[in-house]
C-alpha positions in Angstrom: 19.0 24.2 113.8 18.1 27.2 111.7 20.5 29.5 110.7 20.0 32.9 111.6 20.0 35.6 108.7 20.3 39.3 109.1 18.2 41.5 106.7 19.9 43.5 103.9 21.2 46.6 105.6 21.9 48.7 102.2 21.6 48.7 98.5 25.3 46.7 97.3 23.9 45.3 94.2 27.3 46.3 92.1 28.6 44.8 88.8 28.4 41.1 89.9 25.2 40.1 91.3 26.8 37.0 92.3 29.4 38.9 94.4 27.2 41.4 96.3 23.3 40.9 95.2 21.6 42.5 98.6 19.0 45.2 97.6 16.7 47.6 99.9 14.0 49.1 97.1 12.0 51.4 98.9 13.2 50.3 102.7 15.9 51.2 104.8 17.9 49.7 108.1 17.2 51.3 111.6 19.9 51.2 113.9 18.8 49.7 117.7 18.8 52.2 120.5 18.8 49.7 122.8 18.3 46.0 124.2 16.2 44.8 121.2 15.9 41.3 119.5 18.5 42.7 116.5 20.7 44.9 116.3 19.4 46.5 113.0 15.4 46.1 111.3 14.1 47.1 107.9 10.8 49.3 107.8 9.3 50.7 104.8 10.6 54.5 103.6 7.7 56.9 104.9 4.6 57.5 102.5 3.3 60.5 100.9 0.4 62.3 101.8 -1.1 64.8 99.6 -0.8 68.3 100.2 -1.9 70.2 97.4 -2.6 69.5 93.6 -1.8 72.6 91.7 -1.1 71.8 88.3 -0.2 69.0 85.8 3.4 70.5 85.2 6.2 69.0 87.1 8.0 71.1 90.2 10.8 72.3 89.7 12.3 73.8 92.8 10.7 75.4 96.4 12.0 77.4 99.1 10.5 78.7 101.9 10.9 82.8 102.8 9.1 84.5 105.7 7.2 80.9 106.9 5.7 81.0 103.5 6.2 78.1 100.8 6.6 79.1 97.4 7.1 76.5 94.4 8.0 77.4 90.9 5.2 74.7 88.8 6.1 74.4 84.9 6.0 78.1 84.0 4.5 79.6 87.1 6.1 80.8 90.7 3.4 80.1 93.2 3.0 80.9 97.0 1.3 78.0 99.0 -0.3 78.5 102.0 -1.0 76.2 105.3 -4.2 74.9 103.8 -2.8 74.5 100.8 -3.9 77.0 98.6 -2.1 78.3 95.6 -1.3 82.1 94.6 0.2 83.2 91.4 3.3 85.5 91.1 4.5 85.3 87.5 6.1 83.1 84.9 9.2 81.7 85.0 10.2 80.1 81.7 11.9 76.8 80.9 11.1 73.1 82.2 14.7 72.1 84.3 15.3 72.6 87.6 15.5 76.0 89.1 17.5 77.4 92.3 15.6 79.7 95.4 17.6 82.0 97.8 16.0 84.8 100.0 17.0 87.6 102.0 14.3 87.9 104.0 11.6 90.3 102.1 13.0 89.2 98.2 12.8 85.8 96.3 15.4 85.5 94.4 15.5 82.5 91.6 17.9 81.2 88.6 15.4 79.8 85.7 17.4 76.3 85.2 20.0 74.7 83.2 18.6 76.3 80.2 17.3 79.6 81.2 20.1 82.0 82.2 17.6 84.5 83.4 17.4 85.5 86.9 14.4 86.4 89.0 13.4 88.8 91.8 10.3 88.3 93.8 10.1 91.7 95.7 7.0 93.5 96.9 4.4 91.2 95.4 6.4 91.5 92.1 8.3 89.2 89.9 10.9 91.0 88.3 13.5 89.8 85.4 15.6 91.4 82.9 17.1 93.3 85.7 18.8 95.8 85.0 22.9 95.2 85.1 22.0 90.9 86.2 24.1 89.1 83.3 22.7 85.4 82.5 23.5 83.4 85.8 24.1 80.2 86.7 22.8 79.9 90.4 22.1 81.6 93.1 22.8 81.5 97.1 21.8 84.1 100.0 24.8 85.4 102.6 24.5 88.3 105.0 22.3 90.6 103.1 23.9 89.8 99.4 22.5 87.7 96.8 25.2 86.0 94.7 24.9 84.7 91.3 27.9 83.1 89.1 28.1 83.9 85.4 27.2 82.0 83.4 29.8 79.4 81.8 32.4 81.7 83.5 34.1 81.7 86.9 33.2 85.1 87.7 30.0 86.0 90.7 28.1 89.1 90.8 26.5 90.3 93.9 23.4 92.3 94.7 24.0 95.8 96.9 23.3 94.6 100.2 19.3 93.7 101.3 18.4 94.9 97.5 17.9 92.4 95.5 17.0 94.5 92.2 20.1 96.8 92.6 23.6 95.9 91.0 26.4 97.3 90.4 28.7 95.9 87.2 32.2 96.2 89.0 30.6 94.3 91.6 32.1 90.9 90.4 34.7 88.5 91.1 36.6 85.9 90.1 37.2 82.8 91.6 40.8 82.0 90.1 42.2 79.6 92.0 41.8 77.2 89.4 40.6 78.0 85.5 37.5 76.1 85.7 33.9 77.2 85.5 31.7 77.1 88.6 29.3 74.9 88.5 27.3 75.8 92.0 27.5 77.8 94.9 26.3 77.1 98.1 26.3 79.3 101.7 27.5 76.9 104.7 28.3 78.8 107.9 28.5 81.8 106.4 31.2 80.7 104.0 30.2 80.8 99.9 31.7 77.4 98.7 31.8 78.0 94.8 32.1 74.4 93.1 34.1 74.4 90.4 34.2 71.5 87.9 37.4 71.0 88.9 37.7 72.1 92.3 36.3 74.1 94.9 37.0 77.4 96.8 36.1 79.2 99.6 35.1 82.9 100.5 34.1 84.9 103.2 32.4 88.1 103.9 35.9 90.4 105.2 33.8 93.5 105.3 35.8 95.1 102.7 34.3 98.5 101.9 35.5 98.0 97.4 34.4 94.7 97.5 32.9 92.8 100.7 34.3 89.0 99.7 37.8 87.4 99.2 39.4 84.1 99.4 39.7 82.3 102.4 43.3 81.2 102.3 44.3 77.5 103.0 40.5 76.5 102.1 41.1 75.3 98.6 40.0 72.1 97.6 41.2 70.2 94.2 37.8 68.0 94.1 35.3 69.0 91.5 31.0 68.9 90.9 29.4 67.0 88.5 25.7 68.8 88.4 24.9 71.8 90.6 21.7 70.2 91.6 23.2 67.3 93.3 24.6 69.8 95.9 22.5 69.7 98.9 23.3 70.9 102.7 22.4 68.5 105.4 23.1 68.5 109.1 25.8 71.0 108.6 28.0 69.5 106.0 27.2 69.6 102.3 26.9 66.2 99.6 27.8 66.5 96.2 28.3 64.1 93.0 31.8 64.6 92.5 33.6 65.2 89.1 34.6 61.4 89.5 31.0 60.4 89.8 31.9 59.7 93.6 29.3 61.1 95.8 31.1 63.1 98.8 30.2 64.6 101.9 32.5 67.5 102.7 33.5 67.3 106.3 35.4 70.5 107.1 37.3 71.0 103.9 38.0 67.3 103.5 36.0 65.5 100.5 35.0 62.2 102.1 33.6 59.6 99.8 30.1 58.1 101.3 29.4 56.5 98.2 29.8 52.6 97.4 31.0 50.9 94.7 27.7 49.5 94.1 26.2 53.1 93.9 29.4 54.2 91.9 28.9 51.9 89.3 24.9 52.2 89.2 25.3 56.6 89.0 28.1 55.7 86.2 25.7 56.2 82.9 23.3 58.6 84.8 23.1 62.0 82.5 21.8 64.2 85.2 21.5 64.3 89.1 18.9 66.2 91.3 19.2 65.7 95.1 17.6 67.0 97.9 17.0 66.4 101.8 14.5 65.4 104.3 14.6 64.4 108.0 12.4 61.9 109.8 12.5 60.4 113.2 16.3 60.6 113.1 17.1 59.4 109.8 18.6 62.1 107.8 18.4 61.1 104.4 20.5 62.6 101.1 18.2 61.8 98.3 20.3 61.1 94.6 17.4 61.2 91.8 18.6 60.3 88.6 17.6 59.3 85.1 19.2 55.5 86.0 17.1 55.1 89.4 17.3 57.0 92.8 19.1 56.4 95.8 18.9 57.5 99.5 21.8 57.9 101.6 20.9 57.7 105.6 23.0 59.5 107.9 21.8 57.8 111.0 23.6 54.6 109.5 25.8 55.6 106.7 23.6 53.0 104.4 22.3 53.5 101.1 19.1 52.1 99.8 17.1 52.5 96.2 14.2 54.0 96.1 11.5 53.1 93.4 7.6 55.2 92.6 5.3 52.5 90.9 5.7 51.7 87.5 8.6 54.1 87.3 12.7 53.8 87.5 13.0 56.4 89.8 11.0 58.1 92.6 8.8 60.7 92.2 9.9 63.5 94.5 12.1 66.4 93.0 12.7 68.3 96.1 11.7 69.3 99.5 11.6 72.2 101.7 10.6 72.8 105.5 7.6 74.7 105.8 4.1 75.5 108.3 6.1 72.8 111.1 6.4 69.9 108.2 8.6 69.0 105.3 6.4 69.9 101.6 8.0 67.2 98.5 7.5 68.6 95.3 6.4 65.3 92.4 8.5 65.3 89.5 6.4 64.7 87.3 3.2 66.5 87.8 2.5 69.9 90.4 1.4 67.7 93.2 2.7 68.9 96.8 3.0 66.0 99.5 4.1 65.7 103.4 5.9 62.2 104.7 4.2 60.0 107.2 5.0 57.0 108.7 1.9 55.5 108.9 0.9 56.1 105.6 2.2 53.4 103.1 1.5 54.5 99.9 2.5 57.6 97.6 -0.2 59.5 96.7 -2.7 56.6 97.1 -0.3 54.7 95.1 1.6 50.9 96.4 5.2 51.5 97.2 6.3 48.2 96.5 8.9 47.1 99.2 11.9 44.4 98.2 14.2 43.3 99.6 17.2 41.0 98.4 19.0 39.4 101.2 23.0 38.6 100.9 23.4 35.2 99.4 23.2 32.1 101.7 26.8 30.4 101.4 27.5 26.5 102.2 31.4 26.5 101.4 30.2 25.4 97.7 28.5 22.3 99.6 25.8 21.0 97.9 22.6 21.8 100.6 18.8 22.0 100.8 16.5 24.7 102.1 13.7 23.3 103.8 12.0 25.8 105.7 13.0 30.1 105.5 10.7 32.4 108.3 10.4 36.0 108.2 10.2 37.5 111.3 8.7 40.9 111.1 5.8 42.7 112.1 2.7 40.7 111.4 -1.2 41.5 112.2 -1.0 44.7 110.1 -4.2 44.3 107.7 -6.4 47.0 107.9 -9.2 48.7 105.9 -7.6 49.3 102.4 -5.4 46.0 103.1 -7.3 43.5 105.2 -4.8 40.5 104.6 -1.3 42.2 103.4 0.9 39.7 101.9 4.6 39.0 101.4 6.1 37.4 98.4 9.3 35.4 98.6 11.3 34.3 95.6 14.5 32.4 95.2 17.5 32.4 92.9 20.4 29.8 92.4 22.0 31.4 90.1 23.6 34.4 91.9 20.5 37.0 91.7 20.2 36.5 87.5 17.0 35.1 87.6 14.2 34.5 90.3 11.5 31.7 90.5 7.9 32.4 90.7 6.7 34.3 93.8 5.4 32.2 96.6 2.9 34.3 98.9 1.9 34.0 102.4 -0.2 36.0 104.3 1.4 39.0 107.2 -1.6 38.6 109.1 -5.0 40.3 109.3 -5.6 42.8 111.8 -4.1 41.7 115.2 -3.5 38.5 114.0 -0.1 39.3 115.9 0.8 34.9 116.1 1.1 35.0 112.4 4.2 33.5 111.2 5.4 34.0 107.6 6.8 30.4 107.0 7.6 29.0 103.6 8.8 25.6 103.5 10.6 25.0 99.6 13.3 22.1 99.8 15.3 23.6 96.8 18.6 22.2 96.6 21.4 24.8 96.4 25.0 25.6 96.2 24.3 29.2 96.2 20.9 31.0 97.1 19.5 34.0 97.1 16.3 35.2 99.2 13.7 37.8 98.1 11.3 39.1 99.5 8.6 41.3 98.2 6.0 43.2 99.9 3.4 44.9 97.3 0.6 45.7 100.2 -0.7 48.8 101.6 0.2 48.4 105.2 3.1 48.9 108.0 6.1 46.6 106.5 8.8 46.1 109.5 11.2 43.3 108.9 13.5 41.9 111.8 15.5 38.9 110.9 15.4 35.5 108.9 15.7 31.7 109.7 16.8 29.4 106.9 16.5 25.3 108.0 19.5 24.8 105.6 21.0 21.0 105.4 
């Protein structure tokens, strides 16, 4: 009788590929709402359609203010409409990753790692060099103030209230609970969370008429941030790469660790992190890009997975913001703009090449054959660009090291819906290892497996 195998539910490729070995590139696990054949499936990560194409310089940061998008593109701070359509508003020098707040009427941005200048956007204006604004570190938005840390300090400046070209230079703080530079700020709840590389602390608006913040007390936490852009606010709670290279979600006060050991030891050697957000059909997902590959965190099932552009070793979104009733992705690597779609299933006209590594078939260290593995999935999916899709499946017997050629088979042309996606092998095993590639351009839903092991 065939033995039943689930999919790979998350990315646990760690240190021993002989221990752990299951990988989800580009894929992810859905959770059953109800009386379904499985309790979890593996469809294909959502593809991007293009937007707008504004430049050849990669994005650095967006933010939306007023309904409006605006992007900051290589040198250049651009509004983008509905349609589209780019407008100019001034340069913003460097090439790294900048940070957007807004008070309503005023953009306010922080140039990037290494441009310490900060920015206004105000009337139709760009403003920098402003006038009593040291070099800053960040920047976050709370009731009516901008706030900017000092750079390499742990000292914040604030604007005067809904004015964000007026400062004052007694105006600034220290955050003193522990003698450690802040690395970020975020607003949550109307609470500033300043990370520290050591730790983090809270303040609040008091309403003080001298100075309008202070400490919140008993809201001291002794975790610190690794890279200010890895902090990102989803679904009410903030995720950060840790000082530990853990990645944490902070419920409350508490640091909780949603990180594996797999993506522990992966993030290890990474020399920057970037993360941002995006929501889909219920699955909330904190997106890690790094320089050592990117990985997606999914809320809906606490499972990570990897995800992988085309002939790159990471993917090519930067970051993300809501906008015009959609989510906009900003490409790190050139000024395209994109939206997410299910039923696309490619990146920019681009494959996004789907594997998936199941966990290891195990036989007590018994000597056994494979004759027959099916994958049930989806199947009658051609269409125009892909009239007969087809999925690859490779083996290993040596614990994930190395894989044997691909053997192909087809997922069925366009309502082909009988098709069956059968391989019969007869390997002889002690140990195997199942996967499965998917390199075509159409829907990609995987259920379950059956191996005819004896």
């Amino acid at each position: 009788m065939p033995q039943h195998l689930r999919p790979a539910l998350q990315y646990s490729e760690g240190r021993s590929k002989v221990w752990s070995g299951a990988k989800l590139v580009n894929a992810y696990a859905e959770s059953s709402d109800g009386d379904k054949a499985e309790a979890f499936a593996v469809l294909g990560i959502p593809g991007l359609v293009p937007f707008s194409d504004i430049s050849t310089s990669a994005t650095r940061g967006s933010h939306t203010m007023g309904g409006v998008y605006y992007t900051v593109i290589g040198t250049t701070l651009y509004s983008v409409d509905e349609s589209g359509t780019a407008t100019s508003h001034g340069t913003v020098a460097g090439s790294l990753p900048v940070q957007m707040a807004d008070n309503g009427e005023e953009l306010a941005i922080q140039g990037g790692a290494l441009n310490n200048q900060g920015y206004v956007l105000s009337g139709g204006t760009l403003y920098t060099n402003i006038v009593n604004l040291p070099p800053v570190s960040g920047v976050t938005y709370i009731d009516g103030y901008f706030v900017w840390p000092v750079f390499e300090s742990d000292q914040f400046i604030i604007s005067a209230i809904g004015d964000g070209l007026s400062y004052d230079p007694l105006d600034v703080a220290t955050v003193e609970g522990d003698p450690d530079d802040i690395v970020g700020v975020i607003n949550l709840q109307r609470e500033l969370q300043f990370f520290g590389t050591n730790t983090i602390e809270i303040w609040i608006d008091t309403g003080a008429a001298d100075f309008p913040f202070e400490r919140s007390p008993n809201a001291f936490i002794e975790r610190g941030c690794r890279d200010r852009n890895s902090i990102a606010k989803i679904d009410n709670s903030v995720h950060f790469v840790g000082n530990d290279l853990i990645v944490y979600r902070l419920n409350g006060y508490l640091p909780t660790r949603i990180s594996t050991h797999a993506i522990e030891f992966k993030i290890a050697s990474a020399s920057w992190f970037r993360a941002f957000t995006s929501t889909i059909e219920g699955h909330k997902c904190y997106i890690l890009n790094t320089d050592v590959g990117t990985f997606g965190y999914d809320m809906s099932t606490g499972a990570w997975h990897e995800r992988r552009s085309l002939g790159r070793d990471n993917y090519r979104v930067a970051n993300a913001s809501e906008a015009y009733g959609t989510t906009i992705f900003g490409d790190a690597y050139t000024g395209k703009l994109y939206t997410q779609s299910y039923d696309v299933q490619t990146e920019d006209g681009e494959v996004i090449p789907i594997e998936i590594v199941l966990p290891g078939i195990q036989t007590n260290r018994l000597k056994s054959t494979l004759y027959s593995f099916e994958m049930y999935c989806e199947t009658g999916v051609g269409n125009s660009l892909d009239p007969d899709p087809q999925v690859l499946l490779s083996y290993s017997k040596d614990g994930g090291r190395t894989f044997g050629a691909p053997l192909p088979r087809t997922l069925g042309r366009v309502g082909e819906y009988l098709t069956r996606c059968i391989w019969r092998v007869g390997v002889s095993f002690r140990q195997l290892q199942i996967r499965l590639q998917m390199p075509s351009i159409s829907k990609r839903y995987v259920i379950s497996g059956f191996a005819d092991v004896r």
